[in-house]
C-alpha positions as CSV (number, residue, x, y, z in Angstrom):
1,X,0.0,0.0,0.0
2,X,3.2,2.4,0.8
3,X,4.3,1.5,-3.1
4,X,1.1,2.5,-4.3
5,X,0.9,5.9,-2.2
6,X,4.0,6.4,-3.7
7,X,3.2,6.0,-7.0
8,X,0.2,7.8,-6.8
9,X,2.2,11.1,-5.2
10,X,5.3,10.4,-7.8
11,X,3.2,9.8,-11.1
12,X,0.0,10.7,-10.9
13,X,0.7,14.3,-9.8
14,X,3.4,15.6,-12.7
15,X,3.5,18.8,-11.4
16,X,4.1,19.1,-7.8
17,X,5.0,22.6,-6.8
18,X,6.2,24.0,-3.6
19,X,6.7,27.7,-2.2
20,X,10.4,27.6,-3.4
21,X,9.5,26.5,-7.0
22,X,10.3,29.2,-9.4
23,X,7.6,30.1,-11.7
24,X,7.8,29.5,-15.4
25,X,5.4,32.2,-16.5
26,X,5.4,35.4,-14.8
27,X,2.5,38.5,-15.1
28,X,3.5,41.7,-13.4
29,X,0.3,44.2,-13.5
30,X,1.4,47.8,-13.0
31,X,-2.1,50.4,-12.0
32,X,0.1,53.6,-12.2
33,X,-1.2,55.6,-9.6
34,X,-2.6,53.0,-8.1
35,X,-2.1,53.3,-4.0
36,X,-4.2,51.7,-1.2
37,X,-7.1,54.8,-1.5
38,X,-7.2,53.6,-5.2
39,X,-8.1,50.1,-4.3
40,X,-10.5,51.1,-1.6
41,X,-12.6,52.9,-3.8
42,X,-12.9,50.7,-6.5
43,X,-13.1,48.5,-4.2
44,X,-16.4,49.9,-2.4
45,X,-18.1,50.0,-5.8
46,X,-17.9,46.9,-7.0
47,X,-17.6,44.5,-4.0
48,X,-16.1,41.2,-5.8
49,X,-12.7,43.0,-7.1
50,X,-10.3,40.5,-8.1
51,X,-6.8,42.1,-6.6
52,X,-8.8,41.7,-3.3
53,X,-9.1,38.1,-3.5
54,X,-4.8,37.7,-3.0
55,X,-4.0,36.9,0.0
56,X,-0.3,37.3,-0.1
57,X,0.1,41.5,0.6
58,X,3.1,43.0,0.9
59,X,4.2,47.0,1.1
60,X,6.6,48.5,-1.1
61,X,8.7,52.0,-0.6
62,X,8.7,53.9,-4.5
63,X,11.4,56.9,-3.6
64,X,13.5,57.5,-6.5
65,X,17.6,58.0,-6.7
66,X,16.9,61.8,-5.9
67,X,13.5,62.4,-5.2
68,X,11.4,61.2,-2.1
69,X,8.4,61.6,-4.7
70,X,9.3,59.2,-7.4
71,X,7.6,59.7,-11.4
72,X,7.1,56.4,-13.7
73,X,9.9,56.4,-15.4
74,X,11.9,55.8,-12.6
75,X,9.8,53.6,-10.3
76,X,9.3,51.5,-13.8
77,X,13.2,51.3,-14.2
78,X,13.7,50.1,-10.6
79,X,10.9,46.9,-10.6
80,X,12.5,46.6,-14.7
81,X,16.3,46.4,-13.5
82,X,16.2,46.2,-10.2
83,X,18.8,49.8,-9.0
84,X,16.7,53.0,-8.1
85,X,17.7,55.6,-10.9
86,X,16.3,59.4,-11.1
87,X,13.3,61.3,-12.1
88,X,12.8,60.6,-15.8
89,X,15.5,58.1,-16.5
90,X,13.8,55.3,-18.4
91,X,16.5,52.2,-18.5
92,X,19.8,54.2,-17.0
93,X,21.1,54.1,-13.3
94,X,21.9,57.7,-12.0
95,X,25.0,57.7,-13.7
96,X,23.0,57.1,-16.9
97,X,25.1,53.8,-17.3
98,X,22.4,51.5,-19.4
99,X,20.6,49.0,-16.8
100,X,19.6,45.4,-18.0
101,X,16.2,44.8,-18.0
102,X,14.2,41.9,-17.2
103,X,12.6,41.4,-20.6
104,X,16.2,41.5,-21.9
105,X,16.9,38.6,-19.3
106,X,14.0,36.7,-20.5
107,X,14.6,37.1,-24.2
108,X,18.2,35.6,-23.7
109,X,16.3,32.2,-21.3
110,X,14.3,32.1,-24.5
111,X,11.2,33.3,-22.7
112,X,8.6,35.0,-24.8
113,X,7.6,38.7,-24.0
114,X,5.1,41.2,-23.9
115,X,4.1,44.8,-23.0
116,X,0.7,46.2,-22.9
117,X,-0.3,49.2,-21.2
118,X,-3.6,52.0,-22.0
119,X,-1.2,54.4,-22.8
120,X,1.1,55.2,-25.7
121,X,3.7,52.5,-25.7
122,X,6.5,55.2,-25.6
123,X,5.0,56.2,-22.1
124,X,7.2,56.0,-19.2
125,X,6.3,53.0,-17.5
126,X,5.8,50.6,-20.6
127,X,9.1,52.4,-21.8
128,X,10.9,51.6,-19.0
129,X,11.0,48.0,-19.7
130,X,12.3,48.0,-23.3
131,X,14.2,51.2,-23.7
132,X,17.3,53.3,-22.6
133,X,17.0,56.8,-22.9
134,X,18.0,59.9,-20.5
135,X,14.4,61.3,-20.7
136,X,11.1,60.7,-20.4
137,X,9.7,62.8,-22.8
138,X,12.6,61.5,-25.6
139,X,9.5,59.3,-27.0
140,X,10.4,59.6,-30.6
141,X,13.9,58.4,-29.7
142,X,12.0,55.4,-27.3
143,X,9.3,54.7,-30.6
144,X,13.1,53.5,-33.1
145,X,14.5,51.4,-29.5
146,X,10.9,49.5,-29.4
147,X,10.8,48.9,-33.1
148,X,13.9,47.6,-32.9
149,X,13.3,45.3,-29.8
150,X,12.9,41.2,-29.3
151,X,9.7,41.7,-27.5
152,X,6.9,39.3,-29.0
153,X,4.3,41.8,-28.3
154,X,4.7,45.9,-27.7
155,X,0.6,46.7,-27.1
156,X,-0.8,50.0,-26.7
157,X,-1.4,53.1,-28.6
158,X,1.2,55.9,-29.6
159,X,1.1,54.7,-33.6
160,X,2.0,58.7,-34.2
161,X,5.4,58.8,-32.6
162,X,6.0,55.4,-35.1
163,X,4.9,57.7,-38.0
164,X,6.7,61.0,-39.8
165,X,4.8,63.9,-39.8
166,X,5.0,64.4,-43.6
167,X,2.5,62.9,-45.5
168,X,1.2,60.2,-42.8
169,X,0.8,63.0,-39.9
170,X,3.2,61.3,-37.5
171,X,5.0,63.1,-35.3
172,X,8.8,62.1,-36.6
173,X,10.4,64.6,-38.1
174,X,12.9,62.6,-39.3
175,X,10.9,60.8,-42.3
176,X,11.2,57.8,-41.3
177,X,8.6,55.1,-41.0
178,X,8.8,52.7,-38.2
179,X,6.0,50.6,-38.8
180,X,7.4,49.9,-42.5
181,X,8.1,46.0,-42.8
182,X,12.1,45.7,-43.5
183,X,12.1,42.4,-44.8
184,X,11.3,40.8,-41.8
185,X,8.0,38.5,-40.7
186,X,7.1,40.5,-38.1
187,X,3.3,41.6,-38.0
188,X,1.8,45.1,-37.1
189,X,-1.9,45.3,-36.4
190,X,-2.9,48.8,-36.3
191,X,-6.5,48.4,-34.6
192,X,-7.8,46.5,-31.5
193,X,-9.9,44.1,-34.0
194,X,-6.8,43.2,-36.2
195,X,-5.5,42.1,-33.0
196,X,-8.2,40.6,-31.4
197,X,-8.4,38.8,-34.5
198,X,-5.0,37.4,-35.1
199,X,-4.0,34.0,-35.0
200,X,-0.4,34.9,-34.3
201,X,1.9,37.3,-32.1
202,X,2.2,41.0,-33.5
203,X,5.3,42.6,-32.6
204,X,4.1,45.9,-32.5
205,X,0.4,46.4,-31.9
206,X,-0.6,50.1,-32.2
207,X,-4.0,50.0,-31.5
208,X,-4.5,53.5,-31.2
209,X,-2.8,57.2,-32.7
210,X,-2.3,58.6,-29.1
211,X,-3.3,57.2,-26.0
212,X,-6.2,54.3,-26.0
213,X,-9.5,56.3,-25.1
214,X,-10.2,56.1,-21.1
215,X,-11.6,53.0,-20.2
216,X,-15.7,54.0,-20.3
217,X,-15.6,55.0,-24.0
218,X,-13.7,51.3,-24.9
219,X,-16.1,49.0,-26.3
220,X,-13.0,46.3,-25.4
221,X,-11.5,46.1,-21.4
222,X,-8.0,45.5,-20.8
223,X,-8.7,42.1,-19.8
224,X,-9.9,41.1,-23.0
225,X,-5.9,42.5,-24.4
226,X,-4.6,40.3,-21.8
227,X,-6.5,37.1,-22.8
228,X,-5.6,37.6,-26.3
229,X,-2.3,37.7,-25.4
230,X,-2.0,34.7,-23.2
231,X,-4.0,33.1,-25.9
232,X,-1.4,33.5,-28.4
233,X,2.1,33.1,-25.9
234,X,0.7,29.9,-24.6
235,X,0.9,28.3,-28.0
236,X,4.8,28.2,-27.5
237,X,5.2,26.5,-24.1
238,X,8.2,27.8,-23.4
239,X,7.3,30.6,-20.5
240,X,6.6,33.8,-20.9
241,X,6.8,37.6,-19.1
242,X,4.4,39.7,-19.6
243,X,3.9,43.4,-18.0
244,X,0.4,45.0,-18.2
245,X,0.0,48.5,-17.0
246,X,-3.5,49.9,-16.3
247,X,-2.1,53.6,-17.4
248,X,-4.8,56.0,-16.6
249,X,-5.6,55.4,-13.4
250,X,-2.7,58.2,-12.6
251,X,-4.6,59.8,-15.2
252,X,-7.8,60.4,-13.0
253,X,-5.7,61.2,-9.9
254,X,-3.9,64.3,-11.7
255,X,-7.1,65.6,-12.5
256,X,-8.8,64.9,-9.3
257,X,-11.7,62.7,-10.6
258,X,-12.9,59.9,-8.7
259,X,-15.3,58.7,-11.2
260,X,-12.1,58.5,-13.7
261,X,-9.8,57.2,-10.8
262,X,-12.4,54.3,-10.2
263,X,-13.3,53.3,-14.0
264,X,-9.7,52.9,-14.7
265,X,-9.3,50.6,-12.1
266,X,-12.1,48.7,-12.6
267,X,-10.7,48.1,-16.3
268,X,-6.9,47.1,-14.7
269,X,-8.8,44.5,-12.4
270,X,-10.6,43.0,-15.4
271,X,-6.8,42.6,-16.3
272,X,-6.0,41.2,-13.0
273,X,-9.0,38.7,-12.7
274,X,-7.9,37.1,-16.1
275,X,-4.6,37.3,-14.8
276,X,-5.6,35.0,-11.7
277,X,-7.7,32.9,-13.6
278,X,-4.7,31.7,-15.7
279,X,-1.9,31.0,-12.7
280,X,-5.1,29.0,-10.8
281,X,-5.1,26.5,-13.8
282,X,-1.4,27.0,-15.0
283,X,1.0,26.2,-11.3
284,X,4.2,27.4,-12.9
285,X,2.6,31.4,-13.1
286,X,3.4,34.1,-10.5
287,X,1.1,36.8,-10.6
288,X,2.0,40.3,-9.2
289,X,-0.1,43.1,-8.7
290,X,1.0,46.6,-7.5
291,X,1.3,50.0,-8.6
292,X,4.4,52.8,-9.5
293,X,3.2,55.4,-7.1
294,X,0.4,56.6,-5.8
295,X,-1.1,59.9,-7.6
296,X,-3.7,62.4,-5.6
297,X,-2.8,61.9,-2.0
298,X,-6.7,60.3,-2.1
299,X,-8.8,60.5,1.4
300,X,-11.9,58.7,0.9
301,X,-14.4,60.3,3.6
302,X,-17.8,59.3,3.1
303,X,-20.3,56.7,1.4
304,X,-23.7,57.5,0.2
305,X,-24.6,53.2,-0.2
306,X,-27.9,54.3,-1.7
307,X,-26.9,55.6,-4.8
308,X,-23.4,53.4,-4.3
309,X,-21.1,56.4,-4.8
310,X,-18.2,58.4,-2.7
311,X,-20.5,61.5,-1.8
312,X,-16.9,63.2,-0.1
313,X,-13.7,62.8,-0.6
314,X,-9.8,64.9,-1.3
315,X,-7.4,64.9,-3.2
316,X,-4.3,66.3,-1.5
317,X,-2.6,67.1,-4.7
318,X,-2.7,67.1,-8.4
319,X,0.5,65.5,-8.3
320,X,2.2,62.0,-7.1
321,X,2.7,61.2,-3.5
322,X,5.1,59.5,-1.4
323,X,3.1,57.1,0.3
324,X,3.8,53.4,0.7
325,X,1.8,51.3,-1.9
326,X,0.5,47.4,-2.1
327,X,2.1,44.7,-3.5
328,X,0.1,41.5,-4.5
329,X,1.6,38.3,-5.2
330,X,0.1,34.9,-6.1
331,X,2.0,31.6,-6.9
332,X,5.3,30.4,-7.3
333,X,7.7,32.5,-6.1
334,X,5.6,34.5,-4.4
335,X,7.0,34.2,-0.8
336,X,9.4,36.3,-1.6
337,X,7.5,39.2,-1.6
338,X,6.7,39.9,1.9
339,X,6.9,43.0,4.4
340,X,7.7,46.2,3.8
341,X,10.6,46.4,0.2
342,X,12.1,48.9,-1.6
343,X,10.7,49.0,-5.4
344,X,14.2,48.2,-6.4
345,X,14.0,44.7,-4.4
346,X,10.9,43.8,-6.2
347,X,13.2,43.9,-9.3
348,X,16.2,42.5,-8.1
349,X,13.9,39.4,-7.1
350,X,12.3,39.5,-10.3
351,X,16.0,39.3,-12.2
352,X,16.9,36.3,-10.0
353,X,13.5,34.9,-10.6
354,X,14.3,35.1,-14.5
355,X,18.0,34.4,-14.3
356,X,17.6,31.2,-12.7
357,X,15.3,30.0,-15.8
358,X,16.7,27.1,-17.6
359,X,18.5,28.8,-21.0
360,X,16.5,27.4,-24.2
């Protein structure tokens, strides 16, 4: 009877996983702006939200090199590389020496890749994963690094800073057009049904001129972008990394609208369910959840339940705050994200984490 225990534990069950087990897939979800206020509110309106439902909850410290206030670009650059750089350095440590990123990591474990984010891709945070620029705001300069990256997927809107201004009404002044196929195989879809619709990974899917409209006039959510994507980077079975920002949820906080603040969050934890729903069936996936900063200095004050809306509230600021923010992890791998960490430490763990991947 011991024998056939045995075999039963041994055989039967091919992939036993324990809390040291390092992941095969990993999903990093990114709400920009997204602090603890955020998540109460959303949170409130919709009682069921997915990022509630991880247990694991850690808190993480988002100071940059030289700011106590940290921007995307360099909160993005610390979880992507793993060294705290300054305000508006996208890829560069303080000394502007070029960081290694975790999707370059990946690429060379022969993992497959993706970036999506709500915003343009050039944005900071999606940026900050791919590129290597001194400034933010160089987006033209980040548009040739993407187009010229081994990510799979590169998901978002920003088509004009692909684009020259003369004759297609880009915004490169250069001429040149990036989303010109140089005899290669790679595929461009240039709207969100071309890429619903594909039966393979486009490298550059620019689903939008500017920035993807905010999440209420969307007739698609970003979870629906997310399960296309794992859709199509499953077919490989070779593991994957994927970073999915909700983008405008910073978006509401700089303008001080809850309503906004709350939609866009909704739409990341659409993201963040199908996220969930994937590592529950698939044991080798580590799901994170967290945010860059927090944007508003929020204070949620009262509740009217009857009409099931915040009836008073502050924002402390139009700009980002300092304050502590969440950290959600689910899966393999995910005891390592405990307690209070520096932003940097959740990308040092994550470069370990990808490092120790077997090389193709």
């Amino acid at each position: 009877m011991r024998f056939i225990a045995l075999f039963v534990l041994v055989f039967l069950l091919p992939f036993p996983l324990h809390a040291g087990d390092a992941p095969r897939n990993i999903i990093l979800l990114i709400g920009d702006g997204m602090g603890l206020a955020q998540i109460s509110a959303a949170r409130k309106i919709r009682k069921d939200l997915s990022i509630t439902q991880i247990k694991q909850i850690a808190l993480m410290s988002t100071d940059s090199a030289d700011d106590y206030v940290t921007d995307s670009a360099a909160s993005a650059t610390a979880m992507a590389g793993g060294v705290k750089t300054n305000n508006g350095f996208i890829g560069l440590d303080p000394n502007k020496k070029r960081l290694k990123n975790i999707f370059e990591i990946a690429k060379e474990k022969g993992l497959q890749t993706a970036v999506i984010a709500t915003s343009r891709i050039t944005h900071a945070t999606p940026a900050a994963f791919v590129a290597h620029v001194d400034s933010r705001e160089k987006e033209l300069d980040i548009a040739l690094q993407l187009s010229q990256s081994s990510v799979d997927l590169l998901l978002g809107g920003g088509a004009d800073m692909f684009l020259p201004h003369k004759g297609l009404g880009g915004k490169r002044n250069d001429g040149r057009n990036l989303l010109q196929k140089q005899g290669n195989d790679k595929l461009i879809t240039r709207s969100v049904h071309q890429y619903l619709s594909s039966d393979r990974l486009p490298q550059l899917a620019l689903i939008e001129t500017d920035d993807l409209p905010r999440a209420r006039n969307r007739h698609y959510s970003l979870g629906q972008l997310l399960q296309k994507a794992l859709s199509l980077l499953e077919k490989e079975k070779r593991g994957f990394l994927i970073m999915i920002e909700g983008s405008q949820i910073d978006w509401g906080g700089h303008k001080k609208d809850l309503d906004y603040v709350i939609e866009e969050m909704l739409d990341f934890d659409s993201a963040v369910n199908i996220a969930l729903q994937y590592a529950k069936k698939d044991p080798h996936t580590l799901v994170l959840v967290t945010g860059d900063h927090e944007t508003g200095g929020l204070s949620l004050l009262a509740y009217d339940k009857s009409v099931n809306r915040f009836n008073g509230y502050s924002f402390a600021s139009r700009h980002h705050s300092g304050t502590l923010i969440p950290l959600f992890s689910f899966g393999p791998g995910s005891e390592q994200f405990q307690g209070l960490m520096e932003n940097s430490t959740l990308g040092k763990h994550l470069v370990d984490i990808i490092s120790s991947q077997k090389t193709k």
